[in-house]
Every structure is written in C-alpha cells, then in structure tokens.
C-alpha positions, 0 to 999 in steps of 0.5 A, spaced: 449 524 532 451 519 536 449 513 532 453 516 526 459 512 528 456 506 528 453 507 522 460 509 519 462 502 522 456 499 518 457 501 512 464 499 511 461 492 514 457 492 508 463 494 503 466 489 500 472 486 504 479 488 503 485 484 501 492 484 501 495 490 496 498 485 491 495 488 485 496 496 487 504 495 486 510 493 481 516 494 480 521 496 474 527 495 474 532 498 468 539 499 466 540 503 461 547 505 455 548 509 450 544 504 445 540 499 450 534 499 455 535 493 459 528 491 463 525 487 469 519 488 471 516 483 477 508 483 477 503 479 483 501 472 479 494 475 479 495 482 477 499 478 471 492 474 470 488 482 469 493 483 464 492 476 460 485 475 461 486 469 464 483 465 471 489 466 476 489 459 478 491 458 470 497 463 471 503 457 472 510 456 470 509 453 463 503 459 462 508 465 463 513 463 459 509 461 453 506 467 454 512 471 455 511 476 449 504 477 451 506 479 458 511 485 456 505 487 451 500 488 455 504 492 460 512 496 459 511 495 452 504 498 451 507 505 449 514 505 446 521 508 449 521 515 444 527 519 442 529 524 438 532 519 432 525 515 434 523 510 437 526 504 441 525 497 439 523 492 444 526 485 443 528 478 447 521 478 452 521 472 457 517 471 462 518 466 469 513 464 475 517 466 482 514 465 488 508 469 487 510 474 482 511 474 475 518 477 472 518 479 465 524 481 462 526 484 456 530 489 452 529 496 448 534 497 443 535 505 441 539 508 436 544 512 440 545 515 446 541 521 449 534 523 453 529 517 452 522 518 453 516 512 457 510 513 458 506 508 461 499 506 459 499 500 464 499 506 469 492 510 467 488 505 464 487 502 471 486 496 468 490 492 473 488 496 479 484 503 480 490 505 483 496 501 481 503 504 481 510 502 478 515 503 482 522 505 479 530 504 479 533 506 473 541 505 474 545 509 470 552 511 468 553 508 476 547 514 478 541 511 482 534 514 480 528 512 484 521 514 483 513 511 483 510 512 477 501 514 477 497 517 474 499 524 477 506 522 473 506 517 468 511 518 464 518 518 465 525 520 463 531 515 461 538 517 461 540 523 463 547 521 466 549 524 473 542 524 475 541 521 482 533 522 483 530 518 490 522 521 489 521 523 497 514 527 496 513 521 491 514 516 497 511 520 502 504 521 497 505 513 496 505 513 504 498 518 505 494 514 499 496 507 503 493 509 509 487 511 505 486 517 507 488 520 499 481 523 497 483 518 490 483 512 494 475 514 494 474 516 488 472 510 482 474 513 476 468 516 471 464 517 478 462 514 484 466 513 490 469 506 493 472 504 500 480 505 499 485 499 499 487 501 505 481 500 509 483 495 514 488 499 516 482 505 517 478 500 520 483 497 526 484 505 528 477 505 529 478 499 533 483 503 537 479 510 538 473 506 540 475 506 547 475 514 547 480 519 549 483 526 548 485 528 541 492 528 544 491 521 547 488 519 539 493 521 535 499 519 541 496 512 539 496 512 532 503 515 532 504 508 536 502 505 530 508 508 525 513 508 531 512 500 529 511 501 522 518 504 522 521 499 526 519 493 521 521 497 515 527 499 517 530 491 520 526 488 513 530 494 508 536 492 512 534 485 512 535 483 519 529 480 519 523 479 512 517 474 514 514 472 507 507 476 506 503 469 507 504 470 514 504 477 515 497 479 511 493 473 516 496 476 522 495 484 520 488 482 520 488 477 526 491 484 529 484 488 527 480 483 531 484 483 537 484 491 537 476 489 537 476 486 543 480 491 547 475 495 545 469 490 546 472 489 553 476 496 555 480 491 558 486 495 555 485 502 555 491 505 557 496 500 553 492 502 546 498 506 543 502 499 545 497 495 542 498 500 536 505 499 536 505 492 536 500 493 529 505 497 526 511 492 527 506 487 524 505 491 518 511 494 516 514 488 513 510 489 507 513 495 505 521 493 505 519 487 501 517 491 496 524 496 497 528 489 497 525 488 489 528 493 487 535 492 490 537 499 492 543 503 494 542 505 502 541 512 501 535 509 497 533 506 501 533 511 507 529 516 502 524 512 501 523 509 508 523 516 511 518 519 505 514 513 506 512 513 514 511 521 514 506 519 509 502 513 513 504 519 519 500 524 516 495 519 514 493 517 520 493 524 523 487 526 518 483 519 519 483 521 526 481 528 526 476 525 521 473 521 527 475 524 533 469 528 534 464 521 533 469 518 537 469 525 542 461 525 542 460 518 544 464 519 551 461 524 557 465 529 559 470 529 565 466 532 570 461 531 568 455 526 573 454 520 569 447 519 566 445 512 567 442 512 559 447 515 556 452 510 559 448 506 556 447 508 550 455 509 550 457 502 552 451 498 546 454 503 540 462 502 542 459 494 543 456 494 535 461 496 532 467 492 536 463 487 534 462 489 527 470 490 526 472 483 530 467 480 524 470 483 519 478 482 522 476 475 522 473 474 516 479 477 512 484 473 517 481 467 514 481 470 507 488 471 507 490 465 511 487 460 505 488 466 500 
C-alpha cells in the first residue's frame, strides 16, 4: 500500500502530457429581434484547424477568410436555428485570424419573431475536444442570457424576451470538470478512461500533499489555492490587470515544478498553503480571459465568478479526500517512535514522486513556453 502513491505518480508520468485548454472552450456571442440572429463565435486557432482538417501551422489570416463558409458550417451552422414557421437561414459568414483565435461571424434570418430552437452538433460529436463546450451570451430586448453549452445541455432556446438567465449550477459544474475531479473527464467516449484536461492542476496538489499533514491541514492548502484563484479572476473580470495566456500557461507549469521541489526538500512545509495561493493567483487569469470574450454586464460576471470557484473549490476537496489516505499512510503517526526503515521508506517514496512531478512540470514548461 505504501507504494500506491508512487504508483499513481508514475502512471501519470507515463500519460500523455497535459496542455494548455485551448481546445475545451468557445465562445458564442449572439444578438437577437424579432426577424435576425446576429452571430460571433471566436474559436483557439487550433481548434479552428480540427474543424477544417487542416495542419494548425496552415491556420493564417488569408486561410480564415477564404474559408470563412467552411468554418461557420462546421460549427454554429451544423443544425439549424428551428421555429415554428420553420427554419432560420444562415447568411453573410466570414471569418478573421485575431491573435490566437478565429472569430467567425454571421447572420440567421428568421421569419418572424417568437421561441427559437439551436441545437449544437459541434458540442456532441467531440470532434473538437471530448469535452469542448460553448460558452453563451445571448442579448435580447436589453436582457443578458449567459449559459455553457455540453453535452449534458447541448440545445438552447433563443429569444424569450425579459429572460435574465446566468447558469450558476452550469458554472459551478464547469468549475469541478476544470479541476478534473468530474467523473467524465475521465471517461473516452465509447469506453476507456483517459487522464482529464485538468491533470496539471491534479498534479501540482500532489506535489503540495506530499509533504503530509492532517485532513484539515490538506484541505486548508487547497482552499489556499482558490483563495488565489479568485483574486486573479476577479482583478482580470474586472480588468485591473489580464497578463496574456503565453505568459500565464509557461508559469502555471513552472509553478508545478517548484511545488515539487518544496516537496523534495521539505524546506517549506509549513508555508504550502502559501505556495498554493501563489499557484492560484497565476491560474486564474485564465478563466477571466474567457469571461472577458464575452463582454458581460457585472452582474454576469459575478455570477459566473462565484459559480465557477465553488466548482474548482469542491474540485479540489474531492482530489484531496481522493489522496488523503496515501498520502496519511506514508506519514508515521504523531506519537508514534520513529522507525529507521520506515523513515526510510518514507523519504525514497516522497523523493520519487516529487521527482517525477518536477519532470513533468518542467517538461510542460518548456512545451507551453516554445508552444
């Protein structure tokens, strides 16, 4: 049992390594009266490529505009935009590079007002991301609607004047599915299992449990990491400070290094929920860059900021409880005389696997940083 830990570090030493989250996200922003649908959707350059079946090195300025039509094809305008006089038209598609991401804009002519019905195969074929969502601004008769669309909820409905709807239970689950604590973020569709999208999040509180501690003490320290996780969202969402995602991927990565090195040295065991913070400050920024996307009212904002930290909050109570026991077996009780070779056992296990996050922090470091 003692070798269990080390085991689970091995194994996900043997994964395949953990990106960025370009992939996972998009979002849609629509405008709606009584006869248009007014749509933007900005996609990451590489999910734009999935959708084109072409190299992302290829995806360039003069490529997205040529290919505008195919773009809006192969994602909003896969299903059409139902009514009850029939089906919306989509018109007028075109396509920029900005940045890192590809906005496609275009235009769904209806024939009168009333509930509009969209469902979204981009969402369930999983064809950009196994689990790739849209998240949603719908503005209407001066009302904001914000929701996530997935594959638990991939149809919404358009147009129902006076609506305010902010999915909070949609943000919180969006929130425990980041962390990767949501059972389908282990789970290939059509059977298997797979390591989450949110595994270097999994892996740096490992490196922060190594060092041991009560149940208590290990979920102090990953409360420490939303407490900074929230701080960074809220001085993006707000934009007081938004650092670009080049900079803020290469240093959550380089963050899991270092954690792995307290963890190697034990050189700051009692600062850990410190170190946890510091993590979270880093990470935030990259929710609020999505929030931003969307130009949201505050309230919005708000709702989505406070849904999502309680979702990574409950995340990362579940990952601890998870470990906890391994974690708890490798210690030697309070109270309890010291035995040289379980001491040693101890220390040799602890040693492994800090190594073995430190190669995987530096390896994605190095990844982000040239990526």
């Amino acid at each position: 049992m003692r070798s269990a830990f080390a085991i689970a570090i091995c194994l996900l030493g043997l994964a395949a390594p953990a990106d960025a989250h370009p992939l996972d996200l998009g979002y849609l922003r629509i405008e709606t009266n009584d006869r248009d649908v007014s749509i933007t959707l900005d996609l990451d350059a590489k999910a734009a490529a999935i959708v084109l079946c072409v190299d992302p090195s290829a995806v360039d300025a003069n490529l997205v505009r040529a290919r505008a039509a195919d773009l809006a094809a192969g994602t909003y305008a896969l299903a059409p935009i139902t009514t009850d006089r029939g089906g919306c038209a989509f018109t007028g598609a075109s396509a920029e590079l900005v940045g890192r991401n590809v906005k496609i804009s275009g235009t769904a002519s209806c024939a009168g007002p009333g509930l509009r019905h969209w469902a979204f195969p981009v969402v369930e074929q999983r064809r950009i991301s196994p689990v790739f969502q849209l998240m949603v601004k719908e503005t209407v008769a001066g009302s904001e609607r914000l929701t996530l669309v997935d594959q638990g909820r991939a149809e919404i409905s358009l147009g129902e004047a006076g609506v305010s709807e902010v999915g909070f239970m949609h943000f919180l689950w969006s929130g425990v599915e980041h962390i990767g604590a949501a059972p389908n973020q282990w789970h290939r569709e059509g059977g298997g299992w797979k390591l989450p999208d949110g595994i270097d999040h999994i892996v740096f509180l490992l490196a922060l449990l190594l060092a041991g501690g009560t149940l208590v003490q290990l979920v102090g320290v990953a409360s420490g990491f939303t407490l900074g996780h929230s701080i960074t969202l809220a001085l993006a969402a707000l934009d007081i400070a938004r650092p670009p995602a080049r900079i803020i991927e290469p240093l959550i990565a380089l963050t899991i290094a270092l954690a792995a090195v307290e963890a190697f040295t034990g050189a700051f065991k009692k600062q850990r929920w410190m170190i946890a913070t510091g993590f979270g400050l880093v990470h935030g920024f990259g929710f609020a860059t999505a929030l931003s996307a969307l130009d949201l009212t505050m309230r919005g904002k708000v709702t989505a900021l406070f849904g999502y930290n309680i979702g990574v909050e409950i995340g990362q109570v579940l990952i601890v409880l998870l470990f906890a026991p391994l974690v708890m077996l490798l210690q030697t009780p309070p109270g309890v005389p010291l035995q040289p070779r379980k001491l040693a056992v101890e220390r040799v296990v602890v040693r492994a696997a800090a190594c073995m996050i430190f190669m995987l922090g530096m390896y994605w470091f190095v990844v982000r940083a040239l990526g």
